[in-house]
N, C-alpha and C positions, 0 to 999 in steps of 0.2 A: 504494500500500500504506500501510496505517496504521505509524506511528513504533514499532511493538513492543518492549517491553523486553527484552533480550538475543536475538532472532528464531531460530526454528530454519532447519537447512537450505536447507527448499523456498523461504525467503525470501529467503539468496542467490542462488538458483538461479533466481529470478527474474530479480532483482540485475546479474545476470551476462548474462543476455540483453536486458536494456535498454540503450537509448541514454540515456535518460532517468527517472527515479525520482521521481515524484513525492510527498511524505510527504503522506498523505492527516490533516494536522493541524486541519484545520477541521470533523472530524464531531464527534459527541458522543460522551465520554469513556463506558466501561461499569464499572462496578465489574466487580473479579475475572477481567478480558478481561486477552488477551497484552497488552494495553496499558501493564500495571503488575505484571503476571509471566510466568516461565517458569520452565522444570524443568531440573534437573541429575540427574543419575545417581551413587546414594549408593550403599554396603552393601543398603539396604533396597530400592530401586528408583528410583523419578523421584520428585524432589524438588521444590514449590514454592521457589525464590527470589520473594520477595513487593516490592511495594515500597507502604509507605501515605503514600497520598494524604489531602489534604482534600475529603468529601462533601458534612458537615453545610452544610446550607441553598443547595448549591451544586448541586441539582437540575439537568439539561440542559447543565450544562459543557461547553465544549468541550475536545478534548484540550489546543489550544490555551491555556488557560487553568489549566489543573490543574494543581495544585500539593502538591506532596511536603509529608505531614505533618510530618516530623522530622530531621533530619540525623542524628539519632544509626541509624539504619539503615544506615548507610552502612557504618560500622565492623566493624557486626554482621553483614553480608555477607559483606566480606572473610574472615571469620575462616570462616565456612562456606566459601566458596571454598577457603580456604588448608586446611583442615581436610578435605574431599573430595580435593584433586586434590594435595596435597604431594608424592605417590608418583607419579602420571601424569607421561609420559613427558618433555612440553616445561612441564611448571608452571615451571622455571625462566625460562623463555623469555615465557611470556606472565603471571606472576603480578604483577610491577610494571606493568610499563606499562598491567595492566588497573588498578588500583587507581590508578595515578594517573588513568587517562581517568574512572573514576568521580568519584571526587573531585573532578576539575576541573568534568566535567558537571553536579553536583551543588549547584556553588555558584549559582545565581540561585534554587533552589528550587524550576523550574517541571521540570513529569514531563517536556516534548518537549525540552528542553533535554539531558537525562541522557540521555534514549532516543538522541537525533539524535548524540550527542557519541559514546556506547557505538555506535551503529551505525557511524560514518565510522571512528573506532579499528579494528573489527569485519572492515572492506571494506577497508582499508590491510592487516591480518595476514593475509586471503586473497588478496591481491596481486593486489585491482582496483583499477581507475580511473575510477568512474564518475561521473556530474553526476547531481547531487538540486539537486529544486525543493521548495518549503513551498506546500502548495493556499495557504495564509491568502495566500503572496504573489501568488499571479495573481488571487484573491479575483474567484471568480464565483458564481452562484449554481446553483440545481439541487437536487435530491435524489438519493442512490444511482445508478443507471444515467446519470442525467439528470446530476447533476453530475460522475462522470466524463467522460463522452462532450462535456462543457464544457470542461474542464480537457483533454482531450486535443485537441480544437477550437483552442485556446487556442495552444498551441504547436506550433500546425503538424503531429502525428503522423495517420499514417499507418496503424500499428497501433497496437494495444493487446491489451497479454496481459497475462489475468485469473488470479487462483487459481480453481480449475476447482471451489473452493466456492462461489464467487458464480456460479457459470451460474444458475440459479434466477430471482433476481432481475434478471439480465440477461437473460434471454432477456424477462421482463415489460414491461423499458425499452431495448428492443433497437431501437426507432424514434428514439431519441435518437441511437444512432451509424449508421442508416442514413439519415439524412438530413445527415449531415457527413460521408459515406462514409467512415469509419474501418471495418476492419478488426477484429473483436473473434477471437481466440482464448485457448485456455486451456491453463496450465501443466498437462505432465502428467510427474508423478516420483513416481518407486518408490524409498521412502527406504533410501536404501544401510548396509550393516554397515560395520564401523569398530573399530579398538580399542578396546575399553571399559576401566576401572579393573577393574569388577566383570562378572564373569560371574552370567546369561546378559546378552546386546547387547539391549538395550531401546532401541528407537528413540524419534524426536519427540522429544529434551532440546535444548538448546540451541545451537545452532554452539559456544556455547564451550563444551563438553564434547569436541567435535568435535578444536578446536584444543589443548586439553590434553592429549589421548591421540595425535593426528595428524598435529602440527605444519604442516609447509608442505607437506604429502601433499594437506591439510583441500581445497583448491576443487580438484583433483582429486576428491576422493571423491565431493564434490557432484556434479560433472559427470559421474557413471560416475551415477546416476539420474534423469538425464535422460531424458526419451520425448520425440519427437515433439510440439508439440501440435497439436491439434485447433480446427476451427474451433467458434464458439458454435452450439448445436445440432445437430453434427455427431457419428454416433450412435460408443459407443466399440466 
């Protein structure tokens, strides 16, 4: 999975059924992708949380490489965090320690550093324990299909389970993991309801929307929309 900035659900619930995690930080960087934001649940509905990056002349970056335009964002976060979720039910419970994981992340400058820091913070308050790899450290090569089916090569895996948005392009590069006989299937979850701030419950904002309204309820809730998965091209 790519390093996501604050990830929603379905991306722990991945999380939660690997052995292994690999941050997929050696693709290229998208403007405006969960790379560099996600959504929170306001008065008004789902909110971008943004975070800017540097673009100019940095064409084909990799995530790897991309780098936060300005620290003063940082500040300016917080106060929208503190300012949405003050009244939610555990904001006391998770409003420092998020601010401090920020901040700390925050200091080298580069996006996968904030992201990877806010994720492991993230997976410690839903009270996993899981091992992450960096792709750039096993550094092989490939494209899409071709370079995961490398990367899982790599370390030995057995299976691999996809967000069930990439079948598309896996079923295209599905001879990369049939000839390393890996296993491909795909997450399947039906995003669960949850205490909201605001009524009505809008899904797809954040885990930490999750965690401020849900406390340590939060990977339970996840795991209450889980399904089954499904093998790649196996019909639903």
């Amino acid at each position: 999975m790519q390093p996501t900035f604050l990830p929603w659900l379905g991306w722990f619930d991945l999380l939660d059924q690997a052995d292994v995690m690999i941050l997929l930080d050696d693709v290229g960087f998208s403007k405006q992708s969960w790379q560099q934001r996600n959504q929170i649940r306001t008065t008004n509905g789902l909110q971008y949380l943004s975070l800017p990056v540097k673009t100019s002349g940095r064409l084909g970056q990799l995530i790897s490489d991309t780098y936060l335009d300005s620290p003063r964002y940082v500040d300016k976060m917080i106060r929208t965090i503190q300012d949405c979720y003050a009244k939610a039910p555990f904001f006391s419970k998770y409003f420092d320690p998020f601010c401090h994981s920020i901040k700390e992340s925050s200091v080298s400058g580069k996006l996968l550093n904030l992201n990877y820091g806010l994720i492991l913070w993230l997976t410690s308050e839903l009270g996993l324990n899981k091992s992450f790899m960096l792709a750039s450290d096993i550094n092989v090569g490939g494209t899409r299909g071709s370079h995961v089916a490398t990367l899982c090569k790599q370390i030995k895996a057995s299976h691999y389970l996809s967000p069930a948005g990439a079948e598309a392009y896996l079923m295209e590069d599905y001879s990369s993991f049939e000839t390393t006989e890996i296993e491909v299937r795909l997450q399947c979850f039906e995003h669960p309801k949850y205490r909201q701030r605001f009524k009505p419950f809008i899904p797809y904002a954040s885990v930490l929307d999750l965690l401020m309204n849900e406390g340590q309820e939060s990977m339970h809730i996840i795991r209450s929309g889980r399904r089954a998965s499904r093998l790649l091209g196996e019909k639903t």
